[in-house]
N, C-alpha and C positions, 0 to 999 in steps of 0.2 A: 504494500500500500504506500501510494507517494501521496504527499500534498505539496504542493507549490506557491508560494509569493515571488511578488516580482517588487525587486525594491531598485533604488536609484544606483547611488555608484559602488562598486561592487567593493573596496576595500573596506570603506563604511560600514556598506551590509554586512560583509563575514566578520569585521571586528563588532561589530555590535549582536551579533545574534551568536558569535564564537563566546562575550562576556556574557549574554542572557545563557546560555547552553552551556558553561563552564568550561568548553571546548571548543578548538578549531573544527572544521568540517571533518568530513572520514573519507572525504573524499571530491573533489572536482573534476568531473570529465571533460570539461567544457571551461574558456576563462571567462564566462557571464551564469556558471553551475555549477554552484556548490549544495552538497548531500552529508547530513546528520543524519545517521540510523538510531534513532530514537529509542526502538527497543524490536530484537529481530523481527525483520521484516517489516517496519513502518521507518518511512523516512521523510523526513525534511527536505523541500529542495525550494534553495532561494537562489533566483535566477537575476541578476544584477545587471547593471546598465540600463536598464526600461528609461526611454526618455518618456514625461507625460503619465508616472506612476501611475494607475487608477487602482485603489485598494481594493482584494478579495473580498468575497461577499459572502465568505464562510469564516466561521471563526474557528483557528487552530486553538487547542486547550492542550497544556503540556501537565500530566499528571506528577504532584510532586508528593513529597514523604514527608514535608512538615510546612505546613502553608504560609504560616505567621515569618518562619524565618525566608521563606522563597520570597515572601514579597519584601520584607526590609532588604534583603540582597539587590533585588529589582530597583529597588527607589536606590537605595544606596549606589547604583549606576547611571540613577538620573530619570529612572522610566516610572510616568506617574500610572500606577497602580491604584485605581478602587480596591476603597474599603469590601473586605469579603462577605459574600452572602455564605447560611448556614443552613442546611434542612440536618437537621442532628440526631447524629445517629446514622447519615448517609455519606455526605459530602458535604465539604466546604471550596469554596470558587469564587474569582475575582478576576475581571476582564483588564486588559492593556493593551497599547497598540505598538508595535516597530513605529520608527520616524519617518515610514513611507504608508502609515494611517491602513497596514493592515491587523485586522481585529487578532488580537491574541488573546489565553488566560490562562492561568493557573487551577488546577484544584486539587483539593486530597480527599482520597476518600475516607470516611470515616465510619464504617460498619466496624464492629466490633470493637471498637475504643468507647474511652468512658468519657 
């Protein structure tokens, strides 16, 4: 499974989605495509250069293991993060965008935590 964003210029893009991801790509086959393998078989691909960005019209969620600390690290980068919503006892989630206004968010689940 891929999902794709298309952002502006391409060093930008992989330094800023390499700090939100905590890593560089895993791989570029293309120099306007670079690929995060998120978790086997689901990958990221941000496609850079797009002159005239038009933001996706789906929103990528990246599942995280502790929500509270993902999103201080997120702001602590400079990326403004909404406050998290809670249905408790399931998930907790909070939307943000890349600097080329494509919809991102975090969430964790939380079934079986107290």
């Amino acid at each position: 499974m891929t999902f794709l964003v298309r952002t502006g210029d391409g060093p930008d893009a992989v330094a800023w989605y390499s700090r939100l991801l905590g890593r560089g790509p895993d791989v570029s086959p293309l120099a306007d495509l670079h690929e995060w393998e998120l978790v086997p078989g689901a990958w990221l691909q941000v496609a850079t250069g797009a002159a005239g960005v038009t933001p996706s019209s789906f929103r990528v969620r990246f599942g995280v293991a502790d929500l509270t600390a993902a999103i201080t690290a997120a702001r602590d980068l400079g990326v403004a993060v909404k406050d998290p919503e809670v249905l408790p006892g399931t998930v907790a989630w909070t939307d943000l965008s890349d600097p080329w206004g494509n919809p991102l968010g975090l969430f964790q689940e939380l079934a079986g935590s107290s």
